[in-house]
N, C-alpha and C positions, 0 to 999 in steps of 0.2 A: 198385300197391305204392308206395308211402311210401319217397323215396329218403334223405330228412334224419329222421332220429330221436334226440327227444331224453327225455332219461328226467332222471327225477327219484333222489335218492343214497336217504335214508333211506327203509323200507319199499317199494321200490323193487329197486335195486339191494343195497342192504345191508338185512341183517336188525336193524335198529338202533331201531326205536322203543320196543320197550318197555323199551332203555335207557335212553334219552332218555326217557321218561315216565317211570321212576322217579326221575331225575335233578328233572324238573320235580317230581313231587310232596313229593321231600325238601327241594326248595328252599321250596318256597311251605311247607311243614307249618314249616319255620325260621321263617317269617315270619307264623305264625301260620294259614295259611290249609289247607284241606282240598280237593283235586279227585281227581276219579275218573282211571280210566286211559282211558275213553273220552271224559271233556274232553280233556282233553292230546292226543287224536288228533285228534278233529274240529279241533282250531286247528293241527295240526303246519302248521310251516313258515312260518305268519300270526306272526314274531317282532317286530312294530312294534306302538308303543302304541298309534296308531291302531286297530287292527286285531284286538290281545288282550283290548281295555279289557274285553268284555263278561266275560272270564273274573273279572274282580278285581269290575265292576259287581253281577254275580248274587253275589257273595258280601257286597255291604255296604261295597264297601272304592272310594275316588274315585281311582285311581292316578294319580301326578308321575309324571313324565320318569326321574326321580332314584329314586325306589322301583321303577319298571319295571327300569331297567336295572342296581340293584341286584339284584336277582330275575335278571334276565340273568345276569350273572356270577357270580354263587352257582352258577344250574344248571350254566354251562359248567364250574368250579371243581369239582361233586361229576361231574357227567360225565365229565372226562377222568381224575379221578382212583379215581374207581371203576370206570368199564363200561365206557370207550372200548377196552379189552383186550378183551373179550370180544364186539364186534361181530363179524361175517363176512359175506361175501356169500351169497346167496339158492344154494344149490347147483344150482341150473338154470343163472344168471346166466353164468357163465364163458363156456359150451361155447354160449349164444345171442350174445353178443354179437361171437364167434369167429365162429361162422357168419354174422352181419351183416355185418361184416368183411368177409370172403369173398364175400358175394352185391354188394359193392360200394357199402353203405351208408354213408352220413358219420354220424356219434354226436355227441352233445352232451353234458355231464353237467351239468344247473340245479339248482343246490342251495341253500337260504335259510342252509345252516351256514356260518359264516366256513372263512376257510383253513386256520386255526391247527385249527380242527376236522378239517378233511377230509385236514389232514397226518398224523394222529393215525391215523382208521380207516381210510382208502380202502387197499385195497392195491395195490401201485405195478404190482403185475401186472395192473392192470384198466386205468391209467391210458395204454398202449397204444391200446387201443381207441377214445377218443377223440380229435376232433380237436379238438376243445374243451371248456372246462371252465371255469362262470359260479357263482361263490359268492354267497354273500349281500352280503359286502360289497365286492363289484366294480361293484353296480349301486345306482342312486338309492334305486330302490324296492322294497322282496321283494315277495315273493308275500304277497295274492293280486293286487299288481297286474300288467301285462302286460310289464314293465322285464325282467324276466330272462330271459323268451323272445326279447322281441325283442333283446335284446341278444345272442343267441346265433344268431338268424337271420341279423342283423347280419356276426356274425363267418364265420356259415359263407356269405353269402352266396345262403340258401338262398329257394325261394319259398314262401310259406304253402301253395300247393295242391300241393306235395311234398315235407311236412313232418306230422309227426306226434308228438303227447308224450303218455309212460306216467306218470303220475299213479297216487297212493293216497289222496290227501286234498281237501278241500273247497279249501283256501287254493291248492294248486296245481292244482286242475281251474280254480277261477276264472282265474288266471292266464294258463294254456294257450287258454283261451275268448275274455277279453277281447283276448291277440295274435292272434285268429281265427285258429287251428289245432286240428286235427283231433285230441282226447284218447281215450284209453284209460286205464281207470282199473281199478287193479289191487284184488282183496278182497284183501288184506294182512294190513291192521289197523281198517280197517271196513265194516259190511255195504252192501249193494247201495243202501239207502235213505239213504244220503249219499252215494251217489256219482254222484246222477243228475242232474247236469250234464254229465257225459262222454258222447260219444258212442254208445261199447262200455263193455263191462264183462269184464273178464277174471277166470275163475273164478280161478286161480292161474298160476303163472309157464309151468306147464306148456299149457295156453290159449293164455297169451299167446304165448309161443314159435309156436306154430301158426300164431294171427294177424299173425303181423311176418311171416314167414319163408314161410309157404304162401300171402301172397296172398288168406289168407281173409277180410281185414275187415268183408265183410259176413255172416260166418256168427257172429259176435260176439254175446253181448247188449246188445240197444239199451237204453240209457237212455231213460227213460219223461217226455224234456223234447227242446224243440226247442235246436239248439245258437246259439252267440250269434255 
């Protein structure tokens, strides 16, 4: 069993992305542009230009620095003002991470959202739980590069071979892979066929609970890739 655990905030922890994708999709439609709600997932958390270009490229459009992070503050602008109210956490969430808690686990929480975001939805009653807490703009680089984990290994001092992160998307499974630790990657918000860079696969929170808590990680499903 996996003594350091670190979990990721949205579709994760909070049931929060398909605010966030509506947010992204009324921003880009301002801007002229059209995406589905299952682009918006496959990039969650990939918020560098680097990293999005191919969203703006498949549509025709060569995105600046300056149009990106227009596009950036737009979403954050209709996100806090329309949905950030109606996020919550995953009704499993509470009473697992109490129980991790209690079995003597250290928690992390890696998140690509800035502060001013996680001020907004986190509820202050989860923020107990952990002993640290890595936003998007604490570190150089988000996800999908390896900067936010290890910066949270970092803090907790912990070792990769007693470390573990709950992932739901591509941007942070690469992430969690490239700091060479051990992922779980949760169906959330998309199917098993993007998530198979992780090592397990967690049918739902209720799974996952299982595998963190009973020691079962290898009664998981395997991801059908070797890990990195």
């Amino acid at each position: 069993m996996k003594r350091h655990i670190f979990f990721d905030l949205d579709g994760v922890i909070l049931d929060s992305m398909k605010y966030h994708a509506r947010a992204w999709i009324e921003a880009f439609s301002q801007l002229g542009l059209s995406f589905s709600e299952e682009e918006i997932y496959l990039h969650e958390g990939a918020i560098e230009l680097d990293t999005a270009r191919t969203l703006f490229t498949s549509r025709g459009v060569i995105p600046t620095k300056e149009f990106f992070e227009s596009a950036f503050r737009l979403q954050k602008r209709i996100f806090l003002e329309r949905y950030a109210k109606l996020v919550k956490p995953y009704p499993q969430v509470p009473e697992l991470l109490e129980s991790l808690k209690k079995d003597g686990r250290k928690l992390a929480l890696v998140t690509s959202s800035h502060a001013e975001i996680l001020e907004k939805v986190f509820p202050k009653s989860l923020e107990k739980f952990f002993d640290v807490i890595v936003t998007g703009d604490k570190v150089p680089r988000r996800k999908p590069h390896p900067d936010p984990y290890l910066t949270a290994l970092s803090h907790l001092q912990a070792d990769k071979d007693d470390s573990l992160v709950v992932e739901n998307a591509p941007a942070g499974i690469k992430s969690a892979k490239s700091a060479e630790l051990f992922c779980v990657a949760i169906k959330t918000t998309l199917p098993e066929e993007h998530l198979r860079l992780a090592d397990l696969i967690a049918e739902d929170h209720t799974h996952l609970s299982e595998l963190l808590l009973n020691g079962s990680l290898k009664r998981g499903v395997k991801a059908n890739c070797s890990t990195i």
